[in-house]
N, C-alpha and C positions, 0 to 999 in steps of 0.2 A: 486386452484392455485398451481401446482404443478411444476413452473419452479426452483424450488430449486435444483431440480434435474438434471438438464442443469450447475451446478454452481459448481466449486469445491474450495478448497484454495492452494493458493501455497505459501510456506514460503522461501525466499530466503538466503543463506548466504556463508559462504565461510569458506574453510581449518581453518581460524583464530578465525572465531568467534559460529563455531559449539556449544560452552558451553551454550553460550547467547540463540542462537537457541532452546538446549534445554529447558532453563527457559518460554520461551515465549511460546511454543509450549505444553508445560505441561499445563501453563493456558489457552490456546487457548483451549485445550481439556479442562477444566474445566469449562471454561465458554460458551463450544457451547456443550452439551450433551443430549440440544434436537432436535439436529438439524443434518439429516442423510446425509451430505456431503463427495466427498472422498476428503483427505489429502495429500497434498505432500509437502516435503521438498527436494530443488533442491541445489547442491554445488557444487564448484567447484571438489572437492574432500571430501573424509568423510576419519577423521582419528584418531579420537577419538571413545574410547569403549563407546557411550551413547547410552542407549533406545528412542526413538522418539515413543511414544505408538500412534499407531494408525495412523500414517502417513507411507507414502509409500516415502522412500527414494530413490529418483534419485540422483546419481552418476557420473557426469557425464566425471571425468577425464581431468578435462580441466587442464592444469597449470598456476598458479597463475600468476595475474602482478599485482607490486605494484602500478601501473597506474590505474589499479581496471575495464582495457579494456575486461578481459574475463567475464562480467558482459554480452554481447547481444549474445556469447558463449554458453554460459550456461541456460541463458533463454531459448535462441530456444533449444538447446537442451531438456528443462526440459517442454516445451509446446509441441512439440513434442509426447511425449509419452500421453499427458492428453486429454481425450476426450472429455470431456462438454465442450461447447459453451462459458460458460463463468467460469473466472477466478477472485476469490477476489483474489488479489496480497497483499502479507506482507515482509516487512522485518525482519529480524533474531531478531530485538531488538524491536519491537512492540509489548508491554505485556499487555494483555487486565485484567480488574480489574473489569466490571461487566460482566452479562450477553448481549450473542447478542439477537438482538431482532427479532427473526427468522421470525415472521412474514414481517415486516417492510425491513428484507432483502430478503424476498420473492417479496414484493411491486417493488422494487427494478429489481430486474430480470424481473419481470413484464414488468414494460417500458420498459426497451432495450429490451425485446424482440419485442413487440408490435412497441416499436417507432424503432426501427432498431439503439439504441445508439449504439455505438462504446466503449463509455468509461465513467465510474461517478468517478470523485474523490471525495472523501469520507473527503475532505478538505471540510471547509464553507467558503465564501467570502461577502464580503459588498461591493464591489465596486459600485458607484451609478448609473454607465452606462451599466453595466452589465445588459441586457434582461432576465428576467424569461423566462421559457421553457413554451411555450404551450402547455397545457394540460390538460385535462379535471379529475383534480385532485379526485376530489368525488369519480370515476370509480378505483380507485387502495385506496381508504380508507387514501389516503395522506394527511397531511397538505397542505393548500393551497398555491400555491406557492414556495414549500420546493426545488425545482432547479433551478438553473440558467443555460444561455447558457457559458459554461467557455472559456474566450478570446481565441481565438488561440497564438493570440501575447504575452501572458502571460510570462512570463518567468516560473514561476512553474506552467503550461500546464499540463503537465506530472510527476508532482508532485510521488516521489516514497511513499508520503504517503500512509495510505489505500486506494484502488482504486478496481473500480470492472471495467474488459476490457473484450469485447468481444477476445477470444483468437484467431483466424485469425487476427483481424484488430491488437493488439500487434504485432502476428508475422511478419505480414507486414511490420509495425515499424522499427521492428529488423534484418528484413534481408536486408532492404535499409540502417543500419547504420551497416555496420562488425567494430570489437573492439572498441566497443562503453561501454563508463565508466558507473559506476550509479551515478557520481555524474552529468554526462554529462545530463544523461536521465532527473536528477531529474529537472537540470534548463531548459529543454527542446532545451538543444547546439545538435539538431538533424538533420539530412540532412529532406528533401524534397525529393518527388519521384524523383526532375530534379537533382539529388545529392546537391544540394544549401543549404549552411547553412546560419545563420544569426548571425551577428557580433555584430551589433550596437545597444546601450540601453538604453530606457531612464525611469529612475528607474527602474521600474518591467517589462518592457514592451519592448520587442524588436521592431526595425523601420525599417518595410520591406513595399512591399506590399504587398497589399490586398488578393492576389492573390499564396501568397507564400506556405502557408499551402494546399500544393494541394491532401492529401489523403483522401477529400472528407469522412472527421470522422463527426459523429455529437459527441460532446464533454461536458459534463456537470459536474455542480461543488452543492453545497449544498449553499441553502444561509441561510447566519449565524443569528445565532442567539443564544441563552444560548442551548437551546434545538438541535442544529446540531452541537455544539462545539464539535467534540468527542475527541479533543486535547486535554486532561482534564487539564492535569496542564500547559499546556500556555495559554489556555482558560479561565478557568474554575477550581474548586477546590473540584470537582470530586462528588460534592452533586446534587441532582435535580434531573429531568427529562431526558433523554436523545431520541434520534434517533434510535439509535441502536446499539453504543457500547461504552467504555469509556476505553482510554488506554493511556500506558504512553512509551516516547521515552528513553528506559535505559540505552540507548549507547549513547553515545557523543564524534567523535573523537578518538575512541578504547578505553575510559574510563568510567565506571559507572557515570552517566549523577549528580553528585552533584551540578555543576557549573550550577544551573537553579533556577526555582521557587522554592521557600521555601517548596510548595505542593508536589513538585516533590520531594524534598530530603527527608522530611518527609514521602512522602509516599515510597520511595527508600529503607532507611532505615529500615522502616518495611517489608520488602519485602525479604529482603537481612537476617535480621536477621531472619524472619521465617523458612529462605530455608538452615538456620548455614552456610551461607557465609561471611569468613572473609577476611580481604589481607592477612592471613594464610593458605587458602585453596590452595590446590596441582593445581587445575584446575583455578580459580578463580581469583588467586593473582594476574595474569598480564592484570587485569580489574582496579584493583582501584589506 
């Protein structure tokens, strides 16, 4: 099973929050060290003196807007340069706390390759009309049942949580939406090929038709359970079993994410204090 090698990571962030980047990116490399991927970190701009060990820094000069629209800018630019097929996508403040489970994201590349996915969010859902993926699970050493097909109508579709994308069908995405936000992407406020966006919502779930998601992606999501939660502290409380990785959201808002689970501040805190970061630090202080 050697589609691992098809798969790279890309760490996304910006001019502002390069420090975070580092944090996350230091554990990233800690906790995937047996697993031989290439790395990249993509920004608007780079302007702080920090190490990124082991990541290949793309630059790509774009200027910032506080609308947060050179975010499909910058992607394409940063996809661009990367050659594997497939892309796990991260954000700057996504800090992983265990190991990944290199096998199980081997599994992973497996089916997209084999089934021709387009895209797995690495979110889990329960919704009860949600269709599992057919597939003949045994053959990839999978849990049974461990995907769902993920709504098109979804509103977090396109969830910037972890996700693994085929890197064509992203670019795709991205070149039919010019200055397009991340938080735009994340609720999935994206054109269509016919440039058509969608307006109207009811809850979670936009009300178009059928017919509207016309980029012809096959699209999959993780269905939940303790063992796919890899949310850990809005999930979960970071013990057990897991899928394949356990990470926590440390940004919130451009603030150290305290304002959440008890698990999360707890686990924050020690996180913050191992790394001697205080609201004293030179770099740091306009986080807390």
């Amino acid at each position: 099973m050697n589609n691992i090698n098809n798969l790279s990571v890309l760490y996304y962030t910006s001019e502002n929050h390069e420090p975070i980047a580092k944090l996350s990116i230091d554990e990233f490399n800690k906790f995937s060290r047996n697993i031989d991927i290439k790395k990249y970190l993509v920004s608007n701009n780079i302007k702080h003196n920090l190490e990124f060990y082991d990541f290949q820094i793309i630059n790509t000069l774009t200027p910032y807007c506080d609308g947060g629209t050179h975010f499909s800018q910058v992607m394409l630019k940063g996809l661009s340069i990367i050659d594997t097929e497939y892309v796990l996508f991260m954000l700057d403040d996504y800090t992983l706390f265990t190991d990944i489970k290199k096998e199980n994201l081997e599994r992973i590349v497996s089916v997209m390759n084999d089934e021709k996915i387009d895209h797995v969010s690495l979110m889990s859902y329960n919704f009860k009309d949600w269709e599992v993926y057919n597939l003949d699970y045994s053959k990839y050493s999978l849990p049974q049942d461990i995907f769902l097909n993920l709504n098109t109508s979804y509103r977090y579709m396109l969830s910037v949580q972890p996700s693994i994308w085929n890197r064509k069908s992203l670019i795709k995405i991205l070149e039919s939406n010019e200055k397009l936000g991340l938080h735009h992407f994340d609720t999935s406020y994206v054109k269509n090929m016919k440039g058509e966006l969608r307006h109207f919502i009811d809850g979670d779930f936009y009300q178009t038709t059928p017919d509207f998601w016309d980029y012809e992606f096959k699209h999959l999501c993780l269905n939940k359970s303790h063992y796919t939660s890899n949310y850990a502290f809005d999930d979960r409380n970071g013990e057990g079993d897991y899928f394949l990785f356990l990470y926590s959201e440390i940004i919130r808002w451009g603030k150290f994410n305290f304002n959440t689970h008890y698990n999360n501040r707890d686990f924050l805190s020690k996180f913050l204090n191992e790394k001697n970061i205080t609201s004293e630090h030179s770099i740091y202080n306009k986080f807390f």
